[in-house]
C-alpha positions in Angstrom: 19.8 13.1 1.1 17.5 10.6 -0.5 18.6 8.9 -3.8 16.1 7.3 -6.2 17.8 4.1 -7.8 15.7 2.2 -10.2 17.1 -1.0 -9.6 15.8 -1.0 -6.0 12.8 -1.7 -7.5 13.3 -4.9 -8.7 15.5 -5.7 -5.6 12.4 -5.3 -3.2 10.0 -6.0 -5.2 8.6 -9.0 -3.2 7.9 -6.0 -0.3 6.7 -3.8 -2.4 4.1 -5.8 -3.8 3.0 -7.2 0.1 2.5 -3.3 1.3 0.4 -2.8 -2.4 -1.8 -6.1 -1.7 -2.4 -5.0 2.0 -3.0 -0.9 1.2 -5.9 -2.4 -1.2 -7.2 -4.7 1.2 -7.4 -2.1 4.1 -8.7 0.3 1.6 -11.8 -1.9 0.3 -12.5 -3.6 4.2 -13.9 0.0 5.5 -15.7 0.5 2.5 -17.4 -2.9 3.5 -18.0 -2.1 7.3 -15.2 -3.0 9.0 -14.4 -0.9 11.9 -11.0 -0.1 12.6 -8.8 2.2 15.2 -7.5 5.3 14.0 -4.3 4.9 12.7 -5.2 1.9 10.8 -7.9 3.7 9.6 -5.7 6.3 8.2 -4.1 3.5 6.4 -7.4 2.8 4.3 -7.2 6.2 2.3 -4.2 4.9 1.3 -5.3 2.1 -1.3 -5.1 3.9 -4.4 -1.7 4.1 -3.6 -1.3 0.4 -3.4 -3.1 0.0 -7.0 -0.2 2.4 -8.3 2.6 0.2 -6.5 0.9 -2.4 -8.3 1.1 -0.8 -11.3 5.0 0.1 -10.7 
């Protein structure tokens, strides 16, 4: 079973940021035409996620 510890957070934070910063940028480079296969394109709807990483 999963367990949530909050100091993981800070532990992997470096990573966490680098998948936040690369959600955002796949989520605003359809928005601005760029075509993409399907799986990365899955990826884009992602980006609000990223911007609540972010946040966290």
């Amino acid at each position: 079973m999963f367990q949530f510890i909050i100091n993981d957070i800070s532990k992997y934070r470096t990573q966490l940021m680098g998948i936040a910063t690369l959600l955002v940028i796949f989520g605003h480079s359809v928005g601005n035409g760029v075509v993409m296969s399907g799986w990365l394109e899955s990826l884009c709807g992602l980006a609000s996620v990223g911007v609540e990483f972010s946040f966290l």
